[in-house]
C-alpha distance (Angstrom), angle and dihedral (degrees) to the residues before:
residue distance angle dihedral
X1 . . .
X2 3.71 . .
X3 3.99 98.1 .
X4 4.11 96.3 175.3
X5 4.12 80.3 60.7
X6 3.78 98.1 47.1
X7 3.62 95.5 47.4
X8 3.78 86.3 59.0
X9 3.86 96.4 70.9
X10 3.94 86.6 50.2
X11 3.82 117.4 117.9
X12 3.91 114.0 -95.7
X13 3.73 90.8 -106.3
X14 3.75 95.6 49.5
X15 3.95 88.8 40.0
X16 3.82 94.0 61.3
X17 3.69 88.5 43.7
X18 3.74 94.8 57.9
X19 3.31 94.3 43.7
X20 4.02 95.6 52.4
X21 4.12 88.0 53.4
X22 4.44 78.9 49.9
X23 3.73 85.4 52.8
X24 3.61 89.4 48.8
X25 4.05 95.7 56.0
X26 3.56 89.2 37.9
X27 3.64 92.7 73.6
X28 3.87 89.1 54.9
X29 3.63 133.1 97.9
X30 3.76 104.9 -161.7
X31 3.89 123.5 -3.3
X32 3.91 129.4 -162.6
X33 3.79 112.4 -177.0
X34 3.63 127.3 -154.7
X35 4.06 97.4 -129.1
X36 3.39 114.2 -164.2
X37 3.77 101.7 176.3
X38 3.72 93.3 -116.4
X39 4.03 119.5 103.5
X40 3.68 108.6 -87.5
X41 3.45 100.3 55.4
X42 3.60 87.5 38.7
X43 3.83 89.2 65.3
X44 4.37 87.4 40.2
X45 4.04 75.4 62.0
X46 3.95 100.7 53.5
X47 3.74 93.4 38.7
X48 3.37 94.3 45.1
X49 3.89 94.3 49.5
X50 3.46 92.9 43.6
X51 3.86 94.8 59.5
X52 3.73 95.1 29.9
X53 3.81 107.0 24.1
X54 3.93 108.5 179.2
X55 4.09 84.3 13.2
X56 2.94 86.9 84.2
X57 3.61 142.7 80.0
X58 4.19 127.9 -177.3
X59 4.05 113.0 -155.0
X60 3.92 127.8 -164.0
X61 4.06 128.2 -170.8
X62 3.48 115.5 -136.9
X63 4.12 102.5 -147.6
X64 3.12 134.2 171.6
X65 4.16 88.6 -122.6
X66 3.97 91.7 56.4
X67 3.67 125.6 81.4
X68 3.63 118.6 -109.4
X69 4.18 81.4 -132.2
X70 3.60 87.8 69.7
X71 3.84 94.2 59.1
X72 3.49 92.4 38.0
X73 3.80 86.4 57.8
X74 4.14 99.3 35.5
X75 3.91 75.4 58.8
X76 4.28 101.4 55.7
X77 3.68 85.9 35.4
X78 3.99 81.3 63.5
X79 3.60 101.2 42.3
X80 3.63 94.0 42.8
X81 3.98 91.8 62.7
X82 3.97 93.4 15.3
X83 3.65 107.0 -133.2
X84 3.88 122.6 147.8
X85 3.61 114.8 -72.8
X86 3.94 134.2 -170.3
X87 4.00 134.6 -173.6
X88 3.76 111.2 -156.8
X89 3.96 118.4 -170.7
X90 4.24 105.4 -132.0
X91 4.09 108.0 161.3
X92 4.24 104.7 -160.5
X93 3.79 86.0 -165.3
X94 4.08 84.7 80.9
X95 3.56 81.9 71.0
X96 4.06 119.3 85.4
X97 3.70 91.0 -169.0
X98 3.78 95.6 54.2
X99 3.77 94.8 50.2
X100 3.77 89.1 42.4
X101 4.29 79.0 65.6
X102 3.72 101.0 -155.8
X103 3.94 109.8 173.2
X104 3.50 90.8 -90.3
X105 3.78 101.1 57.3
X106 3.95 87.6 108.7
X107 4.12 78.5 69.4
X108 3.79 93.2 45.1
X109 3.67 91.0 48.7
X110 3.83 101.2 46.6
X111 3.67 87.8 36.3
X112 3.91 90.2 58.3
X113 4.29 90.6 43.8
X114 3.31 100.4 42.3
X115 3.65 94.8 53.1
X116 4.03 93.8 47.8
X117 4.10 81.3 50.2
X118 3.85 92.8 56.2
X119 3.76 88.8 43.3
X120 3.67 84.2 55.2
X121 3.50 98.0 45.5
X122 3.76 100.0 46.1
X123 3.57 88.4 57.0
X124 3.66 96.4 53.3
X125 3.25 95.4 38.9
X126 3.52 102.2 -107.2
X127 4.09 111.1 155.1
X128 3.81 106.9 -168.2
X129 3.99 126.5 40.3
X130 3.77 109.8 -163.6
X131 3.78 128.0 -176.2
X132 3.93 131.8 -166.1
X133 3.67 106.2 -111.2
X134 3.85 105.7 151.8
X135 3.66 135.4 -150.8
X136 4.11 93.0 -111.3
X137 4.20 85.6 57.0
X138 3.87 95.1 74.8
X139 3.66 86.4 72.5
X140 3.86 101.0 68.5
X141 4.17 123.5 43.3
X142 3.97 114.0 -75.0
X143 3.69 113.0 173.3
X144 3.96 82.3 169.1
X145 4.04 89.7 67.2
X146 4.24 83.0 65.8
X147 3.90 88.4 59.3
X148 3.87 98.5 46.4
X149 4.15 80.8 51.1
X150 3.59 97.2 54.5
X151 3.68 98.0 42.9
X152 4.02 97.6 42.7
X153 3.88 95.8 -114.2
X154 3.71 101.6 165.8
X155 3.71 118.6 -132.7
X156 3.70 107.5 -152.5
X157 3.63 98.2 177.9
X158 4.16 98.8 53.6
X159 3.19 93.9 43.4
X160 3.75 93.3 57.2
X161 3.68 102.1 48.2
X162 3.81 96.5 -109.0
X163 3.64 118.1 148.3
X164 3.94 129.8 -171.5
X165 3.55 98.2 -95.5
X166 3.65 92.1 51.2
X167 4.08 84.3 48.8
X168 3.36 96.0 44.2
X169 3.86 89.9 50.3
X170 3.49 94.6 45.3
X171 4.20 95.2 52.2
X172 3.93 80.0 46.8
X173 3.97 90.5 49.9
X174 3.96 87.0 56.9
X175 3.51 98.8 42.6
X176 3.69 104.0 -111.2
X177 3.39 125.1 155.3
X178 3.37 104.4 -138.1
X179 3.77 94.4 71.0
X180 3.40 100.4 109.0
X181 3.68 101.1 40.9
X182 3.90 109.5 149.4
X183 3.93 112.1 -116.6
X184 4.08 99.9 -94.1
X185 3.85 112.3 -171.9
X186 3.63 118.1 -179.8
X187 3.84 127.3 -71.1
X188 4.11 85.7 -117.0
X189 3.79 79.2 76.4
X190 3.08 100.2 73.4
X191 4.06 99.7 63.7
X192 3.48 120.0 93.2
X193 4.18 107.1 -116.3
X194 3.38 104.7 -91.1
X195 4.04 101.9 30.2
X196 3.53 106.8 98.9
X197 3.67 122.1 -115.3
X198 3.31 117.5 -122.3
X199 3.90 147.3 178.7
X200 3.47 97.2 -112.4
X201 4.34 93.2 45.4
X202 3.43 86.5 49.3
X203 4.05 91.4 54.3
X204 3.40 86.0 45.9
X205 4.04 94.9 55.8
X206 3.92 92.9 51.6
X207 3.19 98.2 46.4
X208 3.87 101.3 49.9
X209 4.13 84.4 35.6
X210 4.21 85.1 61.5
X211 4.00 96.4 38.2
X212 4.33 83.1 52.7
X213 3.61 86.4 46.6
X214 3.46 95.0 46.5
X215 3.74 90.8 53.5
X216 3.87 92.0 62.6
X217 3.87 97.2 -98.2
X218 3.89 106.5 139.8
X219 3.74 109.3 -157.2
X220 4.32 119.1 25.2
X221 2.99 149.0 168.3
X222 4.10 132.6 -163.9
X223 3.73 103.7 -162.6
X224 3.79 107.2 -171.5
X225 3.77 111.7 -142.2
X226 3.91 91.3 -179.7
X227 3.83 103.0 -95.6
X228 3.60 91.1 7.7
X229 3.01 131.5 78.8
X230 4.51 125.5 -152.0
X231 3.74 123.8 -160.8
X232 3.33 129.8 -153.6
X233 3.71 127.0 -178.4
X234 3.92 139.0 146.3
X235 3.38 109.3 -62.5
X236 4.31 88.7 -134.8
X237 3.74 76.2 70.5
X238 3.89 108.2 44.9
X239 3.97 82.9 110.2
X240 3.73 94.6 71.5
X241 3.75 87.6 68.3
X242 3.58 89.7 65.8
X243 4.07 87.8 45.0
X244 3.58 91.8 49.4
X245 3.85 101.5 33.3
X246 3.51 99.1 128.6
X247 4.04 101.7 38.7
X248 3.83 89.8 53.7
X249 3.21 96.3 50.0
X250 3.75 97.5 44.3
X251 4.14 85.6 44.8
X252 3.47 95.7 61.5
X253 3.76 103.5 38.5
X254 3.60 87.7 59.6
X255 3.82 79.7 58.6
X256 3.37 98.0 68.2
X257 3.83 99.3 -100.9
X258 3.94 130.0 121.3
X259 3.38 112.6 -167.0
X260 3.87 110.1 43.8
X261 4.25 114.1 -171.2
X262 3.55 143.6 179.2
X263 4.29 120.7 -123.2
X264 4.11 84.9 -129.2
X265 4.53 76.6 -160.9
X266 3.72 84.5 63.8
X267 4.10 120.2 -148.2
X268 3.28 117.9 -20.3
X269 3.72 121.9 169.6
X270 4.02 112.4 -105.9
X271 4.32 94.7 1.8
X272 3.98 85.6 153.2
X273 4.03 80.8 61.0
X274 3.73 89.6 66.1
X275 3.39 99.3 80.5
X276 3.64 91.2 66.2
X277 3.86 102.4 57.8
C-alpha cells in the first residue's frame, strides 16, 4: 500500500493531522511500537512506517489474556500496508501479582510488557518505544499510563491531541481496514479486583464473548463473577436476549456457571472501574 498517496485524498483537516503525527516520527531515529492490534497503535504503525519505513519495527504479545483475534488482526493490519511485524510469546500468568488482580494490575501488566519490549528493543537497536494511549483514555482508570511514565514510553498520540474518532477517521481516510475495530481490552478485564484471574476464567470469557458474537450482538462483555456469570451488551440490542433466551442460557451453563444475568446498564467501557470512584 502506498500510504504517502492515500493520505493525499484525505480531507484538509485530516491531512494536516496525519502529517503532524509524520512530523512526529520524523524526528526519530529508530522506533519500536507496542502494537496491540487495536486502532491506535494501528495508526502509531502506519505513521510510523510511513516516516521511518524499515526503521521501524511493530511488536505484539501473545498472552494468554489476549484474544488470538487480536493477533490475527495486528497481523492483516501488517500485510495490508507491509511494515515489519513481530509476535513475541509473554504469559502474565507467571506473575502472582497479576493473577492476585489488585486494581493496579493494569500497572503490573504493562510494567511487566513494556520492560520485555525495551529489552527487545535495546537489543535490536531500536531507540524509541511508543504506545497508543489516546487523548479520550484519561477519562476512564489506567494504572498502565503510571508504567509508560516511569519507564519513558512515549505516547505519541496523547500528546498530540488525537482522539479515537479522529483515529478512527483517519485509518478510514487511508483505507485501512482496521478502522472500525471494536475497542478489545484484555480478558483480565473482565474479573472483578480481587477475584483471581485464571486460565480457566479466561477460557471461559472467550468463549462465551464468541458464542454472543456469534449470535449477532455487536459489542459484549462476559464478566465472570465466579459462578455467575454478568452480561453486558448494547442496550439497542437488549431484545436479542429475549430471541436467544434459551441458547444463552444453555451456552453458558455448559460453561460451568449457575446463575447467568443480564447488566440491565448495558456495555459501558471500564463498568468494573466503577467501584473505585
Amino acid at each position: 500500500m502506498n500510504l504517502p498517496e492515500k493520505a493525499l485524498t484525505l480531507p484538509q483537516d485530516l491531512l494536516a493531522r496525519w502529517n503532524l503525527l509524520l512530523n512526529y516520527f520524523e524526528k526519530q531515529r529508530s522506533v519500536l511500537v507496542a502494537f496491540s492490534g487495536g486502532v491506535d497503535s494501528a495508526l502509531l504503525c502506519a505513521a510510523a512506517f510511513a516516516a521511518l519505513g524499515n526503521r521501524m519495527l511493530a511488536l505484539t504479545i501473545h498472552s494468554p489474556v489476549e484474544s488470538t483475534e487480536s493477533i490475527e488482526v495486528a497481523k492483516a493490519h501488517a500485510a495490508q500496508i507491509g511494515f515489519p511485524h513481530q509476535v513475541i510469546e509473554y504469559n502474565d500468568l507467571d506473575n502472582p501479582r497479576f493473577v492476585a488482580n489488585p486494581p493496579e494490575r493494569c500497572y503490573i501488566c504493562k510494567k511487566g510488557r513494556f520492560e520485555k519490549l525495551i529489552d527487545y528493543g535495546k537489543h535490536e537497536g531500536f531507540v524509541t518505544l511508543v504506545e497508543g494511549t489516546n487523548a479520550d483514555d484519561e477519562d476512564d482508570y489506567r494504572p498502565g499510563r503510571k508504567a509508560v511514565l516511569e519507564l519513558g514510553i512515549q505516547s505519541p498520540l496523547l500528546d498530540l491531541g488525537f482522539t479515537k474518532t479522529e483515529i478512527r477517521e483517519l485509518l478510514k481516510g487511508l483505507g485501512l481496514s482496521i478502522w472500525n475495530r471494536p475497542s478489545a481490552p484484555c480478558f483480565a478485564t473482565r474479573f472483578p479486583y480481587g477475584s483471581p484471574v485464571t486460565r480457566e476464567g479466561l477460557l471461559q470469557i472467550s468463549s462465551g464473548e464468541a458464542f454472543m458474537r456469534d449470535l449477532g450482538f455487536d459489542a459484549v462483555r462476559v464478566r465472570h463473577l465466579g459462578d455467575t456469570v454478568k452480561l453486558e451488551v448494547d442496550p439497542a440490542q437488549f431484545e436479542g436476549y429475549i430471541t436467544h433466551r434459551r441458547q444463552i442460557l444453555e451456552f453458558f451453563t455448559t460453561l460451568g456457571f449457575q446463575y447467568i444475568t443480564a447488566d440491565l446498564a448495558g456495555y459501558r467501557r471500564g463498568s468494573l472501574n466503577e467501584v473505585l470512584k
